[in-house]
N, C-alpha and C positions, 0 to 999 in steps of 0.2 A: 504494500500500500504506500502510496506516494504523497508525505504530506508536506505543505505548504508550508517554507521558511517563515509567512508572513503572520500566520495565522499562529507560529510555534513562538513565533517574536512577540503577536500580541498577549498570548498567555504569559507569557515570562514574564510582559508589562505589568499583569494584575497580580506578580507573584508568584507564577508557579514557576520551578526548576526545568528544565528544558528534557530532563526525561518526565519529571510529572507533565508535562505539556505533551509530547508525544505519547506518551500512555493514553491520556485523558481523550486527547485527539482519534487515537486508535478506536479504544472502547465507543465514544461517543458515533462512528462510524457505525461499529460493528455491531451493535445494539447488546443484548447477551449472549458471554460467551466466556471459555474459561481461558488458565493464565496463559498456554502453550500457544493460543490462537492470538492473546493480544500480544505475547512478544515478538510472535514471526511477521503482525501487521503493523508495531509501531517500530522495529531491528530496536529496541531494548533486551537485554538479558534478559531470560528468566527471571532469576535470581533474585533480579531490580524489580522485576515485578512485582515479586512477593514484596520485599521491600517498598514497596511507592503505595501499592495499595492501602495498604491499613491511613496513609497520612490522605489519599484521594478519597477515602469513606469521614476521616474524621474534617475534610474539608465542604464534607455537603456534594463531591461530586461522583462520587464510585459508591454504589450498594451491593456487601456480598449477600449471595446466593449458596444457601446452605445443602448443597446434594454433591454427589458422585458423578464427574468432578466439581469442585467448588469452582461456582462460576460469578461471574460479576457484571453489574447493567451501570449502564453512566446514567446519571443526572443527565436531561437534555442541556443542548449545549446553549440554548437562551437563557436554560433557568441556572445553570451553570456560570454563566458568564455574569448575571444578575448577582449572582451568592458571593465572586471574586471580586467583583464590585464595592459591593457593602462594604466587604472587608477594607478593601483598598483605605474607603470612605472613614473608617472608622480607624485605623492605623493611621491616615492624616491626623483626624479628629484628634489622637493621643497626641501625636508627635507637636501637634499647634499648642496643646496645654503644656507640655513640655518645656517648649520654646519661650512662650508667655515667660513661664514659673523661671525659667534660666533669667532671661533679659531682667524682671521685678526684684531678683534675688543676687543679681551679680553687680557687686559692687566693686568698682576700681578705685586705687589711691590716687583721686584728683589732684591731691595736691602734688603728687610725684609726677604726673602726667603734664599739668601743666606746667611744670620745671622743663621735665623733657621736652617739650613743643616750645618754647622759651629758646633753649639752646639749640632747635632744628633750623638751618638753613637749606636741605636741602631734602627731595621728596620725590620719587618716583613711583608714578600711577600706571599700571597697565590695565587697568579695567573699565569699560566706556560709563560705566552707571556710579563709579568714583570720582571719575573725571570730570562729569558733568555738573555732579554735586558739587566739585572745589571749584571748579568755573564761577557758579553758580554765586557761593559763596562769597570768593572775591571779590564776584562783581557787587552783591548787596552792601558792601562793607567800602565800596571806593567814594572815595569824596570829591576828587578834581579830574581825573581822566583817565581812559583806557586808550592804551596806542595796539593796534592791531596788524600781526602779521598774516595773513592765512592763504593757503596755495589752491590755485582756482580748484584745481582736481576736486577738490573737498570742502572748497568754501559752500556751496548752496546746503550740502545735510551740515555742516558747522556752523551755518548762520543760520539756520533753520533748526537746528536742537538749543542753541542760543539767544535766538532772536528774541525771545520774553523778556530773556535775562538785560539783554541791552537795550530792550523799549525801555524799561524799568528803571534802568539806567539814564537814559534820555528824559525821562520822565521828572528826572533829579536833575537837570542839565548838567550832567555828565560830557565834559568833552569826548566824542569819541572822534580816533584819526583813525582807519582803517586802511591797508595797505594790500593788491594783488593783481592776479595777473588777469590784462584786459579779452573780456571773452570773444566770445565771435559775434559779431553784429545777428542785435538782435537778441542775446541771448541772456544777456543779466538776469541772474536769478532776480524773484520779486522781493525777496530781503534785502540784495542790495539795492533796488530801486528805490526803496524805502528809505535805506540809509543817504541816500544818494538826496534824496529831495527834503532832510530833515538841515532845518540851519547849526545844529548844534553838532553834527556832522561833518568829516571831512574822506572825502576817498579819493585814492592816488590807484593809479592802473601801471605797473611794469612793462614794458615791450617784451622784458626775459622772461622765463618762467620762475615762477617761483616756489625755490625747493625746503621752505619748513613754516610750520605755523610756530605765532610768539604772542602774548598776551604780556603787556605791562601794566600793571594798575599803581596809578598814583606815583610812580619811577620808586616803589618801596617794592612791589614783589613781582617776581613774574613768571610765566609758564614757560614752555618750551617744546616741540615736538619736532623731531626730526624726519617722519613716515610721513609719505606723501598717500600714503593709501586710506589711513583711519584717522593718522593724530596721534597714534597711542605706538611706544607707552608715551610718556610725557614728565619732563622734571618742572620741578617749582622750586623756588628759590627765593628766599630774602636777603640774601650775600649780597653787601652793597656795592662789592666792585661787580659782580657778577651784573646785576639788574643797571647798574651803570654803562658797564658796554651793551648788554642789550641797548639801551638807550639810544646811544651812542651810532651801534649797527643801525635801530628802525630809523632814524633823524638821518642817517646817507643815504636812505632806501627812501625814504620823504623825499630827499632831493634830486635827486634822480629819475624818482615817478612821474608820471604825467596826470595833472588836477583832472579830477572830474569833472565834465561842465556841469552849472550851475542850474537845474532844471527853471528856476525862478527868471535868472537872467538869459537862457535860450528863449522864453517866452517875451520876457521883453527886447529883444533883439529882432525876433519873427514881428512882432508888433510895428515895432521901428523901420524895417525895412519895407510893411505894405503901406506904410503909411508914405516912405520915401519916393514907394511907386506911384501913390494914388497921385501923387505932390508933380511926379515929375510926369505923367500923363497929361494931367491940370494941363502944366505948361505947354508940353506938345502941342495940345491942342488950341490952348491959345495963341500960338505961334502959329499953327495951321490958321485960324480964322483970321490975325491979323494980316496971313501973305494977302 
């Protein structure tokens, strides 16, 4: 009998052993029948049979049959799958009260922690739901400005897992300067649009590519990633020489960028030029009527 990897995988998910999976799978095929028959249709050992059975009956899904030879009927495999369920359900259920009663009951020496983070200048994150959180954090805590590196590859899901974080930001007139590389017409993500039309805003486009995201807040801490595919992992630092040459690096890459136009001032420009037209029609024309 030929069974189904997928079907052997899903049982394993709700707990069973992968010979109780095969067993169960056998049986449940075979309806009643004794052990010789379900070991030659599910290739388990005898042996394991005997062994698998007593835990397959006391899990609600094998019932023996008391005759010559001792035979066994599966649980159907709906109400089966129903009974490995519960459990599932109900093993969560423990392990959440668990968890609770850990987190309510463990207590750390604050005061030694906060010493240690004191003394921390430097911090490597490789995990996206840590990284996001210290971003996060940063940024709630900044008072005068964030200068921003980020490399187009990654900037739209980076300003787009971010983008709350520096409305919020904006929101405190946060300076933000924001630095990277110029897309393909037409294509600016709609967070940088955003950023692009806010006055408290500034964004600079590269000609090069550009190969690492940098976050400075306030020129006191700053991030750093060197992976152009996620961001991660990513150091942070409060090292003043360190966060100093960041500085130092984003302010040449500032200079060297090209300003974004000003969406405020392209509109008054379009404005000023129909207006130049209408002006200098006007005249045409009146130079026509006066030949």
């Amino acid at each position: 009998m030929i069974q189904r990897d997928d079907h052997i995988q899903t049982l394993a998910g709700l707990g069973l052993t992968l010979l109780q999976a095969k067993t169960y799978l056998a049986l449940a095929k075979l309806g009643k029948t004794d052990v010789k028959t379900i070991a030659k249709a599910s290739n388990v050992a005898r042996q394991d049979i005997y062994r698998l059975m007593p835990t397959l009956e006391k899990l609600g899904l094998a019932e023996k049959i008391i005759a010559k030879p001792t035979t066994y009927n599966a649980t159907p495999i709906k109400e089966g799958l129903s009974i490995l369920l519960q459990n599932r359900k109900k093993e969560y259920a423990e392990l959440q009260k668990k968890t609770k009663s850990l987190i309510n009951n463990f207590h750390p020496d604050n005061a030694k922690i906060n010493r240690q983070e004191e003394n921390t200048q430097f911090k490597i994150t490789s995990e996206t739901t840590l990284f996001l959180k210290m971003q996060k954090s940063l940024t709630q805590k900044t008072q005068t400005s964030i200068d921003i590196i980020v490399p187009l590859i990654i900037a739209p899901s980076k300003l787009s897992q971010s983008f709350s974080n520096l409305k919020e930001a904006i929101g405190r007139d946060i300076k933000i300067r924001l630095i990277t590389q110029k897309a393909e017409k037409n294509r600016t993500s709609i967070e940088l649009q955003a950023l692009e039309k806010n006055p408290v805003c500034e964004l600079k486009y590269l000609a090069t590519p550009v190969s690492l995201g940098m976050h400075i807040f306030d020129e006191k801490e700053m991030t750093l990633s060197v992976s152009e595919k996620n961001g991660l992992p990513c150091l942070w630092s409060s090292n003043r020489n360190l966060v100093k040459l960041a500085a130092s690096y984003f302010d040449e890459m500032w200079r060297k960028a090209q300003q974004a136009p000003n969406p405020n001032q392209k509109q008054k420009r379009g404005l000023h030029a129909k207006a130049q037209n209408r002006n200098s029609r006007r005249r045409q024309t009146i130079k026509t009527q006066q030949s």
